[in-house]
C-alpha positions in Angstrom: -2.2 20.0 5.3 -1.2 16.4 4.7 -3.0 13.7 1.9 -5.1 11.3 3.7 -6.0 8.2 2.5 -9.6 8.8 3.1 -12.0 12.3 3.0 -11.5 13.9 6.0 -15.5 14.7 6.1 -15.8 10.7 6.1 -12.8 10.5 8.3 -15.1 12.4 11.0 -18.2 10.1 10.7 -16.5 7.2 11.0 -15.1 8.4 14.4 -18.5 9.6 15.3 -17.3 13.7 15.8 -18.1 16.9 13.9 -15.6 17.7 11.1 -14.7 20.8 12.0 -13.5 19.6 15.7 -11.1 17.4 14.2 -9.9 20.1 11.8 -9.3 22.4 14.6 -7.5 18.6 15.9 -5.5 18.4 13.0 -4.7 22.0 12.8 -3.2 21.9 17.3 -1.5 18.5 16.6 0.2 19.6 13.5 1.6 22.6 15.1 3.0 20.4 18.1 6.6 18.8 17.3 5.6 15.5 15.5 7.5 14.3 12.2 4.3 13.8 9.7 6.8 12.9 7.3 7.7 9.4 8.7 7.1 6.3 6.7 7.5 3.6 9.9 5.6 4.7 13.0 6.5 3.0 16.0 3.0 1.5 17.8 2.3 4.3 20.4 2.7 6.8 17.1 0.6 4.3 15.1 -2.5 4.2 18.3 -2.3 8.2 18.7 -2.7 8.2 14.7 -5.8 6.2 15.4 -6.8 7.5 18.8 -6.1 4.4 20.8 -4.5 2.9 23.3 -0.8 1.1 22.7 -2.3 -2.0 24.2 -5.1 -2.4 21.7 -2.6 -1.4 18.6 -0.7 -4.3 19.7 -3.6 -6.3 19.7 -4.1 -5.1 16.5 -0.5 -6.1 15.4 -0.6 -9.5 16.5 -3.8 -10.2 15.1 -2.6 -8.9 12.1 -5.5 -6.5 11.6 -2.7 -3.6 11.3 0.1 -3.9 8.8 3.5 -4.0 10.6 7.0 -5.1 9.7 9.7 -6.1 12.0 13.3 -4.0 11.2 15.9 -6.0 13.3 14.6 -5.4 17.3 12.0 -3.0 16.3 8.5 -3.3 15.0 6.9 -0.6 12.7 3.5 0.5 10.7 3.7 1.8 7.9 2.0 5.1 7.9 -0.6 4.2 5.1 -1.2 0.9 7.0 -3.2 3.6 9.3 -5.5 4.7 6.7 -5.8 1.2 5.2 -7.2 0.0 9.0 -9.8 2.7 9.2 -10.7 2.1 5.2 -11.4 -1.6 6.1 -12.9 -1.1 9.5 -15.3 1.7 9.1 -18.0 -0.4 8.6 -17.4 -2.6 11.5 -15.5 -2.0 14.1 -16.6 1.6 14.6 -20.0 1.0 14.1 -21.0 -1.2 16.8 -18.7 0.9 19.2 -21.5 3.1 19.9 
């Protein structure tokens, strides 16, 4: 299973579900056909990382909330830049979603 940034137990309460739901996530989505080993996800991999829609991960972007670098035409997030958001927003963000 791959590193995260953050404990996957923590991980869960931050998105408000039950850790073993988004083990048995984790566990569908890494048998479908997605490379985990990327380094520069484009946006709509970035928001399905996080759950959200492209529109608000370009929000994101342009705010500069999310980490991204521009590589000629195209813009990428670095895949840690993922973990980095949720680190720096748990305590925000996702606690006055509810």
């Amino acid at each position: 299973m791959p590193q995260h940034s953050l404990p996957l137990a923590q991980i869960a309460q931050i998105l408000d579900v039950p850790e073993d739901s988004l083990r048995k996530l984790m566990a569908t989505r890494a048998s479908e056909q997605s490379d985990t080993t990327l380094v520069g996800l484009t946006v709509a991999e970035a928001a399905r990382r996080l759950g959200i829609g492209r529109t608000k991960m370009y929000e994101y972007v342009s705010s500069g909330a999310i980490h991204s670098v521009k590589i000629g035409s195209l813009r990428r997030i670095p895949a840690e830049a993922v973990g980095e958001f949720l680190a720096r927003h748990q305590a925000t963000d996702f606690d006055t979603a509810a």
